[in-house]
C-alpha positions as CSV (number, residue, x, y, z in Angstrom):
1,X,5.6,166.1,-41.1
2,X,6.6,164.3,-44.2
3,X,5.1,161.5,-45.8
4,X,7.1,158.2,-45.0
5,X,7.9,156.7,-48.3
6,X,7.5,152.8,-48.4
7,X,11.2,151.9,-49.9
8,X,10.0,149.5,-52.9
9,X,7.1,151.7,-53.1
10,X,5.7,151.5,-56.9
11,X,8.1,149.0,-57.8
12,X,7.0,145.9,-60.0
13,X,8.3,142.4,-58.6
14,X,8.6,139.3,-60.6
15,X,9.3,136.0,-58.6
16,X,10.1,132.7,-59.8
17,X,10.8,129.0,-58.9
18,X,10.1,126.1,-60.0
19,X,8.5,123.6,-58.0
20,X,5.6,124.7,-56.1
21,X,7.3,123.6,-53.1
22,X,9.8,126.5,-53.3
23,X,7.2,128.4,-51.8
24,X,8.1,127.9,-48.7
25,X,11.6,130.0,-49.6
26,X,9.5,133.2,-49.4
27,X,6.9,132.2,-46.9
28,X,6.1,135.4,-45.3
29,X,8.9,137.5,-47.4
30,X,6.2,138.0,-50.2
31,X,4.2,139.9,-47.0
32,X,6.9,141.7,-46.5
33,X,7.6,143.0,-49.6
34,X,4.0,143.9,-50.7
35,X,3.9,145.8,-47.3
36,X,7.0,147.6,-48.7
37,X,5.2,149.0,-51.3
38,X,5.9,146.3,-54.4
39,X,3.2,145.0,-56.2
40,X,3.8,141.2,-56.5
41,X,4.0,138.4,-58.3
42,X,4.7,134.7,-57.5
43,X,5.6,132.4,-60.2
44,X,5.7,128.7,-60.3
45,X,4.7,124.8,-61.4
46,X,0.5,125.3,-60.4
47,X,-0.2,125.0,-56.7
48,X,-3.6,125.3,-54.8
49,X,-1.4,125.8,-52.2
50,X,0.9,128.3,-53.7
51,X,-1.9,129.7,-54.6
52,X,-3.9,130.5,-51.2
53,X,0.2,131.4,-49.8
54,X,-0.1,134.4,-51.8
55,X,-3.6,135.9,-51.8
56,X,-3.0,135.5,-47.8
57,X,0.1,137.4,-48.5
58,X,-1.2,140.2,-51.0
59,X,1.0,138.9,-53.8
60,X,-1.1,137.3,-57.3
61,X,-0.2,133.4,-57.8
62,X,0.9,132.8,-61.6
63,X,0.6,129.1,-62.3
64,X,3.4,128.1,-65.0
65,X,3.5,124.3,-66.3
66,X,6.9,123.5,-65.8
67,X,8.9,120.2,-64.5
68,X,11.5,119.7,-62.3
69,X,13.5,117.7,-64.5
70,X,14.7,118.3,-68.1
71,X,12.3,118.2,-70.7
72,X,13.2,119.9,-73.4
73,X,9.6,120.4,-75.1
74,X,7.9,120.9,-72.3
75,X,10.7,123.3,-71.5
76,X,10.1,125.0,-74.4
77,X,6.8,125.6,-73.4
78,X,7.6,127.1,-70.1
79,X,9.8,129.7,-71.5
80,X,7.3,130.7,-73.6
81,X,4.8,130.6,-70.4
82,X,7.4,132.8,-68.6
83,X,8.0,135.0,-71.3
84,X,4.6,136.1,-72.2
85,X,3.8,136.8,-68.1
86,X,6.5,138.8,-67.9
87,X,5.5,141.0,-71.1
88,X,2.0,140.7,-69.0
89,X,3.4,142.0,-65.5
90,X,6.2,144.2,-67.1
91,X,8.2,144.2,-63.7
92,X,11.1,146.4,-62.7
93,X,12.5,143.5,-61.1
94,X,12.9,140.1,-61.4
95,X,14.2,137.3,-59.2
96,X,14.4,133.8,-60.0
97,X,15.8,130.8,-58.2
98,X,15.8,127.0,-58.4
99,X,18.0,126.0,-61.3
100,X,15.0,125.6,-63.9
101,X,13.3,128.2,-63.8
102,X,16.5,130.5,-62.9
103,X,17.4,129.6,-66.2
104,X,14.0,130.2,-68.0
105,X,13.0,133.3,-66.2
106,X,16.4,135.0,-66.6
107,X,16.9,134.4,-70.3
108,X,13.3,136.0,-71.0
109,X,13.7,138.3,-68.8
110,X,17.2,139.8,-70.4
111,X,15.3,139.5,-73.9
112,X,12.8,141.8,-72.9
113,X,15.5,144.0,-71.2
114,X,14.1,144.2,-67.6
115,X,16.4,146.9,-66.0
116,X,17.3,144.5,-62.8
117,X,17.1,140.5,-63.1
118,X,18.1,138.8,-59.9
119,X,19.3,135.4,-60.0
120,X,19.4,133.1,-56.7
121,X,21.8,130.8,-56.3
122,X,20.1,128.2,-53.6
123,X,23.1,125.6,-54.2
124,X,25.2,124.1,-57.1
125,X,23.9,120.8,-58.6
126,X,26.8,120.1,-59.9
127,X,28.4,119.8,-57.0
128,X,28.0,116.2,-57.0
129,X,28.1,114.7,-60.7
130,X,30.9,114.2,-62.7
131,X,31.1,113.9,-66.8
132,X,28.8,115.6,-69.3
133,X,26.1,115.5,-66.9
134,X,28.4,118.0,-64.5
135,X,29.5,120.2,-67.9
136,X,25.7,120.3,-68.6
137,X,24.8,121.4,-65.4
138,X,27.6,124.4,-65.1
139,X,26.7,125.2,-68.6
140,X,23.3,125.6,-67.8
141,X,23.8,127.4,-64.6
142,X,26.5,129.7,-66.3
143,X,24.1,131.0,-68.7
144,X,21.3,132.3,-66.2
145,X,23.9,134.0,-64.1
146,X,25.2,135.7,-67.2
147,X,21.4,136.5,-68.1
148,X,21.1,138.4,-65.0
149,X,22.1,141.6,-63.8
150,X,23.0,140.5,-60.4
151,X,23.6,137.6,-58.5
152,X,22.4,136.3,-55.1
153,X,23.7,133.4,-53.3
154,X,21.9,132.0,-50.1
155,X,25.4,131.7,-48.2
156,X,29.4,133.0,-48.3
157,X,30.5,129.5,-48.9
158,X,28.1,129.4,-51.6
159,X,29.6,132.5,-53.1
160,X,33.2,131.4,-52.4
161,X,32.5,128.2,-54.3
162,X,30.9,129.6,-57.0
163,X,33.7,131.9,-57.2
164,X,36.3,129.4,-56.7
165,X,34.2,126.9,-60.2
166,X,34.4,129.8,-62.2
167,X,31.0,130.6,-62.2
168,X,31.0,133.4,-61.0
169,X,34.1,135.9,-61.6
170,X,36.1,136.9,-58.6
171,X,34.0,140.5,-57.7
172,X,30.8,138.7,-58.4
173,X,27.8,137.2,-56.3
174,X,25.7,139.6,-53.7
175,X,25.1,137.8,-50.2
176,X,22.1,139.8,-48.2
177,X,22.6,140.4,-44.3
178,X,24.5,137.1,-43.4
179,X,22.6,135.1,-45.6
180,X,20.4,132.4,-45.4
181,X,17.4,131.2,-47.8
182,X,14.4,133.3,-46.2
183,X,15.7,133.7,-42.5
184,X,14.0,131.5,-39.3
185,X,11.0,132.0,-37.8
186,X,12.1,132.6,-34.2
187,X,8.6,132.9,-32.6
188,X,7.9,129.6,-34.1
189,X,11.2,127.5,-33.9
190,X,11.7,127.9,-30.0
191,X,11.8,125.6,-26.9
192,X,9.0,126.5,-25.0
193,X,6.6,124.2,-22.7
194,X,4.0,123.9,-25.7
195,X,6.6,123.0,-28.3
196,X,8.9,120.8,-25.7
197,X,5.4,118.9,-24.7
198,X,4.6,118.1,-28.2
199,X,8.0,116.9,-28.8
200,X,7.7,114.5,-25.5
201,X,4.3,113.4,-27.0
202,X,6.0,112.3,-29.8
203,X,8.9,110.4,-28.6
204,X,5.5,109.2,-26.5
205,X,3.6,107.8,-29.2
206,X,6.5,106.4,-30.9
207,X,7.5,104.1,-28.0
208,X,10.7,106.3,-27.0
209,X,12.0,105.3,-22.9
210,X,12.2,108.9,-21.5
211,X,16.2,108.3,-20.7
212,X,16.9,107.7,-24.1
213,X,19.2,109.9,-26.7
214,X,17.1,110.9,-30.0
215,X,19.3,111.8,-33.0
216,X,17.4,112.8,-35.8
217,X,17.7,113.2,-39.7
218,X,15.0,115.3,-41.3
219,X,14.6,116.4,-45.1
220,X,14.6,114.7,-48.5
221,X,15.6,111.0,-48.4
222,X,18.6,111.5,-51.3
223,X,21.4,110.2,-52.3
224,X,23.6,113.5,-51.8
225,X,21.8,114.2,-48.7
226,X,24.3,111.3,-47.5
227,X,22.0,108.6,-46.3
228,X,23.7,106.1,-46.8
229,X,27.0,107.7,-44.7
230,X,24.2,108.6,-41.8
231,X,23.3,104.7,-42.1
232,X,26.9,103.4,-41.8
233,X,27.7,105.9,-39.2
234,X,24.4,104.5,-36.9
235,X,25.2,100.9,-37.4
236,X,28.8,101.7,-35.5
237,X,27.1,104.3,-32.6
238,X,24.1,102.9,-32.1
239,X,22.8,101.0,-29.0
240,X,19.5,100.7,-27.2
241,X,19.4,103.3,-25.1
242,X,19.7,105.3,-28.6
243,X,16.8,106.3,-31.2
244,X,17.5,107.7,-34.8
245,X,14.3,109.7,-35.8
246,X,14.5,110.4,-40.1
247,X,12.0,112.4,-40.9
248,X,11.1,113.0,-45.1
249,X,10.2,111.5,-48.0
250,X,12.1,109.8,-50.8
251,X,13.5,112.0,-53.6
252,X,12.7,109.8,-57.0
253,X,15.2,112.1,-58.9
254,X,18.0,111.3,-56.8
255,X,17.2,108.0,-54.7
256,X,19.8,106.2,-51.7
257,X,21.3,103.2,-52.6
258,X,18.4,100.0,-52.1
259,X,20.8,98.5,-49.2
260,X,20.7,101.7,-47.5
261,X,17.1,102.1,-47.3
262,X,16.5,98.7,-46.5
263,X,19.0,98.3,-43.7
264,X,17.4,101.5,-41.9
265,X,13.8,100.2,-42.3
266,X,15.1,97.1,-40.9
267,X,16.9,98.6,-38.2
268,X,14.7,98.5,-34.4
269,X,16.5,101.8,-33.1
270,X,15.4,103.5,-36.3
271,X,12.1,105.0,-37.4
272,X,11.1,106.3,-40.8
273,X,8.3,108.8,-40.0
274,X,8.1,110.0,-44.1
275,X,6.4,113.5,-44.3
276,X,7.0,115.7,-41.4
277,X,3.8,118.0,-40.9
278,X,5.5,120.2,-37.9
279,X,9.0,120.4,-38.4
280,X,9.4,122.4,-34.9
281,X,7.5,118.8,-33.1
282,X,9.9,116.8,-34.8
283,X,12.8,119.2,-34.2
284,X,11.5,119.2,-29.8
285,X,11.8,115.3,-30.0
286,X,15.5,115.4,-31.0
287,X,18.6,115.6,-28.8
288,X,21.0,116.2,-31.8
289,X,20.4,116.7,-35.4
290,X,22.7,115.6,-37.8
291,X,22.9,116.7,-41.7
292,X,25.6,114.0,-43.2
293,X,25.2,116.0,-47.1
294,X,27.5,116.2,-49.3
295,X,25.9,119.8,-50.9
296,X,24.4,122.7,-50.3
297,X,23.4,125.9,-50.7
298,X,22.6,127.3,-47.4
299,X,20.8,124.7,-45.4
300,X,17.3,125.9,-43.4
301,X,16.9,123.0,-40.7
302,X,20.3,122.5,-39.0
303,X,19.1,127.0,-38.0
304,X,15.9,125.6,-37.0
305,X,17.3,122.8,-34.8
306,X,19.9,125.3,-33.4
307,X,17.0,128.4,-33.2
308,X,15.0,125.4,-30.5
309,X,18.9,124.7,-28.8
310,X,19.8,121.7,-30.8
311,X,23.8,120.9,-31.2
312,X,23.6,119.8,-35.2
313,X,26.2,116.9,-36.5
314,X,26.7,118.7,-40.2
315,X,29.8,117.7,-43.1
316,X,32.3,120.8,-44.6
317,X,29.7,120.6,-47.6
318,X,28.9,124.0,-49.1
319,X,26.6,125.8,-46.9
320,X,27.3,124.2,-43.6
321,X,30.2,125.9,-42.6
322,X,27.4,128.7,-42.6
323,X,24.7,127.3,-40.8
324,X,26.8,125.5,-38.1
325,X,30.0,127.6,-36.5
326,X,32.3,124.1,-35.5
327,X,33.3,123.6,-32.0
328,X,30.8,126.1,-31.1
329,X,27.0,125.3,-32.4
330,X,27.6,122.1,-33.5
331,X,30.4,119.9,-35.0
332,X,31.7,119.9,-38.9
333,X,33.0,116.5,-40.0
334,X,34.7,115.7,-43.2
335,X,32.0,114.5,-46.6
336,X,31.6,111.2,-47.2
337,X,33.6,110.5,-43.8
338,X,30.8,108.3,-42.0
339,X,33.0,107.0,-39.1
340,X,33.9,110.7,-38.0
341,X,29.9,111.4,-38.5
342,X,30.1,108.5,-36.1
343,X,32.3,109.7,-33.5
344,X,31.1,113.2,-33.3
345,X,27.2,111.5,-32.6
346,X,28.8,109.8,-30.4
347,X,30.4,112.6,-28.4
348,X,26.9,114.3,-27.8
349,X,25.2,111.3,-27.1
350,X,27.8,110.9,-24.6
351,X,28.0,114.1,-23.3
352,X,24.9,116.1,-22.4
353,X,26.9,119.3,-21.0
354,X,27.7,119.6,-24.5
355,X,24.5,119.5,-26.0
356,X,23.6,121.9,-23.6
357,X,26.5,124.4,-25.1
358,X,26.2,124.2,-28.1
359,X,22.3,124.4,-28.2
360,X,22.6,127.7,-26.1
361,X,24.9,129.4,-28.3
362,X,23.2,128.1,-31.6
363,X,20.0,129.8,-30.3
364,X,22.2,133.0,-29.8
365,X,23.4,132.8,-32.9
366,X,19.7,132.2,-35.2
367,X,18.2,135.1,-33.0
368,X,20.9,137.6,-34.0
369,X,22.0,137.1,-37.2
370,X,18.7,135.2,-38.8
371,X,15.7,136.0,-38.0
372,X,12.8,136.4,-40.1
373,X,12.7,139.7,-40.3
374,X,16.1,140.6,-40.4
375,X,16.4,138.6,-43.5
376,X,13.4,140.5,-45.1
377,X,14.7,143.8,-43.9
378,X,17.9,142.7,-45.7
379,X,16.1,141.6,-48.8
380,X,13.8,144.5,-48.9
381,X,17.0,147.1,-48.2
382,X,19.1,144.9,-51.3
383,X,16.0,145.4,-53.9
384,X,15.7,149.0,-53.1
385,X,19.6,149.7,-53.8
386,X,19.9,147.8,-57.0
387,X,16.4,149.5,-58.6
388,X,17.3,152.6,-57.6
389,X,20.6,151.9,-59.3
390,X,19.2,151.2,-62.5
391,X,16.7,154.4,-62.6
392,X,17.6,156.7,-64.7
């Protein structure tokens, strides 16, 4: 019987982000791909964390001092940092997301000529700036997709906007299985009794009446996360047999308006909870989820809220169209619209049937199309193709 021959067997795996909280993009997928035969190494801004993610997941944890937001010395540093671990690792493969370090990684890695450099395109920050800050941005971005051999985006929409900016040319930009960041853990994000208990403990402890509707926000509090449309939309649709849950903590590089924040904190149907240790507990309190942004790449918790049978409230932003199918998972409302954000709360709040619907075929739709391990399977099958391509 012949051998079976792991697929990314002897292959030598760069990855890099960022922030040490990018982690959680590959939670699991750096398992996956050491158990496909790469050796593996994880890249980012230092992390105890980071650190014990990847010696649980067989992959070696290379701390790089880098920040989030420009700084051009320290910058200089980085690329530096990244450029002598790469001559270190000397990988057949490179992947880098998260604008920074997509930048850093990819330029060093085309100066040394690495056969396949993979650059991940989680979203578009300039999605939402205007000016020289927009041109820097696109500048920027355009350079480490040029630097790379091949392009990945997180989503189609992501792709067709990319496309559509000029960043990409019109043949460009690879989108593995049906996309996603790092796929959804199904076993985890599901509504059984446990998760369904803890989600009723919850409402519990924060003095929620059983009849009562929860909607619920959860990630960073920002600016372009549309805050301040979700507060506007909740001052016309709420009532008191209504809760609205927000669940996150405040993003200093990109901060709500002051009134915003205020008004919700003042507001008795509304509870800031900050950090969110179990997103699944939070997710089992909610009746809907709404995600009022105005950008994205290819958003994680509006699959999570659908994997547990949630209906998700979501704008046309990039990336939405592809977590939420509209009129069928969830509703799409126009960006920056906060009285249609209003109305199409109000409809589930209203209508329970619906919620019901939608839910259902939102759990459908996460099992069959992204999974955890169909996204790794994905991955794994992607990387294979494009090293063997560059072999010689």
């Amino acid at each position: 019987m012949a051998a079976v021959v792991a697929p990314l067997a002897g292959v030598r795996l760069a990855i890099a982000v960022t922030a040490s909280r990018s982690a959680d993009f590959y939670a699991g997928q750096l398992a996956a791909l050491s158990h496909a035969g790469a050796s593996v190494w994880f890249l980012s801004s230092p992390s105890s964390e980071v650190e014990a993610q990847c010696a649980s997941e067989g992959a070696a944890f290379v701390p790089i001092a880098i920040e989030r937001a420009p700084a051009p010395w320290s910058d200089v540093r980085a690329l530096v940092a990244v450029d002598r671990a790469l001559r270190r690792i000397r990988p057949e493969l490179v992947v880098a997301g998260t604008p920074k370090m997509g930048l850093l990684a990819m330029v060093a890695a085309a100066a040394q000529r690495i056969p396949v450099r993979v650059h991940t395109l989680h979203g578009l920050r300039y999605e939402t700036t205007r000016g020289a800050i927009r041109g820097a941005l696109w500048t920027a971005q355009r350079v480490s997709c040029a630097a790379a051999t091949h392009v990945v985006c997180v989503g189609p929409s992501l792709r067709a906007r990319a496309r559509a900016s000029h960043l990409l040319g019109p043949t460009e930009g690879i989108v593995i299985g049906d996309g996603s960041v790092n796929g959804i853990d199904v076993g985890h994000y599901r509504a059984d009794g446990p998760t369904l208990a803890a989600g009723q403990a919850l409402r519990a402890r924060l003095g929620i009446p059983p009849a009562t509707t929860v909607v619920g926000y959860l990630g960073r509090l920002a600016r372009d996360k549309g805050i301040g449309d979700l507060r506007r939309a909740w001052t016309s649709t709420r009532n008191a047999d209504r809760r609205l849950l927000i669940g996150g903590t405040l993003d200093e590089t990109d901060r709500p308006e002051v009134e915003d924040l205020v008004a919700l904190e003042a507001d008795p149907t509304v509870r800031l909870l900050g950090h969110v240790d179990d997103a699944a507990t939070f997710l089992a309190a909610l009746d809907v989820l709404v995600l009022p942004t105005w950008r994205e790449g290819f958003p994680t918790v509006p699959l999570e809220a659908a994997a547990m049978g949630i209906p998700v409230v979501a704008t046309h932003a990039t990336g939405c169209a592809d977590a939420v199918v509209d009129g069928v998972t969830g509703t799409l409302v126009p960006v920056h619209d906060a009285a249609a954000l209003a109305v199409a709360i109000d409809q589930y709040v209203r209508d329970p049937g619906l919620r019901v619907r939608h839910g259902a075929e939102g759990a459908a739709r996460v099992r069959a199309h992204f999974s955890r391990e169909r996204v790794h399977r994905a991955t794994i099958e992607t990387y294979r193709t494009l090293v063997t391509r560059a072999t010689p």
